[in-house]
C-alpha positions in Angstrom: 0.0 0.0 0.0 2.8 2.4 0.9 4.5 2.2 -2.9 1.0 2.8 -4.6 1.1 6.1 -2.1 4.6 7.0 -3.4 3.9 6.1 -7.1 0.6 8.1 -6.6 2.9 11.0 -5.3 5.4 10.4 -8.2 2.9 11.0 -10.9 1.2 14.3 -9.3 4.7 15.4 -9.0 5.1 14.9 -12.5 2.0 16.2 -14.0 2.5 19.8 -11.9 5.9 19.9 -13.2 5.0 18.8 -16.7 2.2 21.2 -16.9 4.2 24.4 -17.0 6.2 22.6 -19.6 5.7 24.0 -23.5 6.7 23.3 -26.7 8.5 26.2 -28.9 6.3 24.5 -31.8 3.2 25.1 -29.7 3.1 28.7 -28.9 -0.3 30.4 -30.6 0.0 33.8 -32.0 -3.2 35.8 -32.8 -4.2 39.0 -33.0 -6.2 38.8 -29.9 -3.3 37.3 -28.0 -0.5 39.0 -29.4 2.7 37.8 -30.1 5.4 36.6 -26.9 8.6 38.9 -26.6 10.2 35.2 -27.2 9.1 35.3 -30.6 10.2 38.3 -31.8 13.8 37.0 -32.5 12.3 34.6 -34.7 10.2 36.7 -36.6 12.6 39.3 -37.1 14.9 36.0 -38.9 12.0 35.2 -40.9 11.5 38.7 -42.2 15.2 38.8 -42.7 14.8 36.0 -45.3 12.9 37.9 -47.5 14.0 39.5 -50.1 13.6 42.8 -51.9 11.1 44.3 -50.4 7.7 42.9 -49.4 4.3 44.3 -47.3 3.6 42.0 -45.0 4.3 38.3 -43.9 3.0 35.3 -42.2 4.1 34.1 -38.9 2.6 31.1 -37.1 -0.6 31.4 -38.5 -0.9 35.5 -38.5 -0.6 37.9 -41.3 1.8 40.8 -40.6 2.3 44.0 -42.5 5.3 45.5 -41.9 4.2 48.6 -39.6 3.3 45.9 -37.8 6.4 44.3 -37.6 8.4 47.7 -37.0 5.9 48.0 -33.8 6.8 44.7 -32.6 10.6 44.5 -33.4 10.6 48.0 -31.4 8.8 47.2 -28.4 10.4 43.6 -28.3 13.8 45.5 -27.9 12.8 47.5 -25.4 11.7 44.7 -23.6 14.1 42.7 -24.2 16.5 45.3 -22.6 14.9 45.6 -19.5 14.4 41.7 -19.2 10.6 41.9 -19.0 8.0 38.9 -20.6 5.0 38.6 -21.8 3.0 39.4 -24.8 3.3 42.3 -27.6 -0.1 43.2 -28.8 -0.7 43.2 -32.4 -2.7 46.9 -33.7 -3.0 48.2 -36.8 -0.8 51.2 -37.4 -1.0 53.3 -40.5 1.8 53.7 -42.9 4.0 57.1 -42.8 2.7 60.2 -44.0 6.0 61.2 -45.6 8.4 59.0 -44.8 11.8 60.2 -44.9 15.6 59.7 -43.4 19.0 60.5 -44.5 21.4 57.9 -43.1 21.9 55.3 -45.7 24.5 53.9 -43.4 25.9 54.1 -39.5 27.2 52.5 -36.5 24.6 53.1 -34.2 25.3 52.1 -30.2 23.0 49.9 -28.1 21.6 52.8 -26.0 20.7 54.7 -28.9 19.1 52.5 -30.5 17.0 51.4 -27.8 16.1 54.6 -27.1 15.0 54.7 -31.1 12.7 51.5 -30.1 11.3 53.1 -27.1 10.7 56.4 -28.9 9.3 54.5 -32.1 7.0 51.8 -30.4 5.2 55.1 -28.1 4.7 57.2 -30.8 3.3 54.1 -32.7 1.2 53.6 -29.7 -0.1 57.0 -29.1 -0.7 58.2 -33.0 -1.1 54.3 -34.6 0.6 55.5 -37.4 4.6 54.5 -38.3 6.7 58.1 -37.8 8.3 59.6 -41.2 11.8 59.2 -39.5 13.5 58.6 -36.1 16.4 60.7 -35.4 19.5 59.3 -33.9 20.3 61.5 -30.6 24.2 60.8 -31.2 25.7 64.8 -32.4 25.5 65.1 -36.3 23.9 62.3 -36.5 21.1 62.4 -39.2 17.8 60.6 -39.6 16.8 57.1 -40.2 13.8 56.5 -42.6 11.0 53.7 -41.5 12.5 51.4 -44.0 16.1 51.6 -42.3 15.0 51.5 -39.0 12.9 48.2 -39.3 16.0 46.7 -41.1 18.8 48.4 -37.8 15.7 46.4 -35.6 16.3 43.1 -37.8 19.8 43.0 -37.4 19.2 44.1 -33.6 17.3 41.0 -33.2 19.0 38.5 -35.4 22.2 39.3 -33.4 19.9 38.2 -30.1 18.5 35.4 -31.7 22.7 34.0 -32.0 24.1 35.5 -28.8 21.4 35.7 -26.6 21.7 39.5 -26.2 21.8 42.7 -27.5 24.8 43.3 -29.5 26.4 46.9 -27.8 26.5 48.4 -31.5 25.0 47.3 -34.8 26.0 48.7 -38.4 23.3 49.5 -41.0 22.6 48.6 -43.2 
């Protein structure tokens, strides 16, 4: 009787451990959800793959244009940075008025470019639309278009997504 009491105690124990385990393969992504900070790494890659230029993609099941990606590449740095979890909601966000941007290349530091992810994700948050530029705080430095600052985000988060963090600089293109 007492080993069908410690087997009984062996398999509770294992199905409390085993239910906070998950599958990578099994994380669902919607719009009502959003999408985990965990993820963003990966869809960043994916994006990466593409090429030319393209409007929007699918990830896990949910169609993305690319002002929502921007959104979600900036807040995922931003959270990333400051170690926090969870989920990024997905909105809809307007394109740029009139987008525009004059660096077409630059070595741009890890806090400044956070500071262009927290700056861009807010402003996409309180206007829903994606800003024509982002300026660089760094002296003489000019601005970055949309276009450049979701690809400076892509290589932000592919250099994660190897490493496991944020590389302290990151050349754009």
């Amino acid at each position: 009787m007492k080993g069908v009491f410690v087997l009984g105690i062996v398999i509770v124990g294992l199905i409390l451990f085993c239910s906070g385990c998950t599958s990578n393969n099994n994380i669902t992504i919607s719009e009502s959800s959003g999408i985990p900070v965990s993820e963003v790494p990966n869809l960043a890659s994916e994006v990466s793959k593409s090429t030319g230029s393209i409007q929007s993609i699918q990830f896990k099941g949910v169609n993305l244009s690319m002002n929502q990606c921007l959104y979600i590449f900036a807040k995922g740095i931003v959270m990333i940075n400051s170690g926090e979890k969870g989920n990024i909601p997905i909105k809809t966000y307007q394109k740029a008025e009139n987008p525009s941007g004059t660096v077409n290349s630059a070595k741009i530091a890890k806090n400044e470019y956070v500071d262009m992810a927290d700056r861009t994700y807010k402003w996409m948050d309180q206007n829903s639309i994606v800003p024509n530029y982002i300026g660089v705080y760094e002296g003489g430095a000019n601005d970055l278009s949309p276009e450049m600052l979701l690809k400076t985000f892509i290589k932000v988060l592919n250099e994660y997504k190897s490493n496991g963090k944020l590389p302290e600089s990151v050349i754009v293109p």
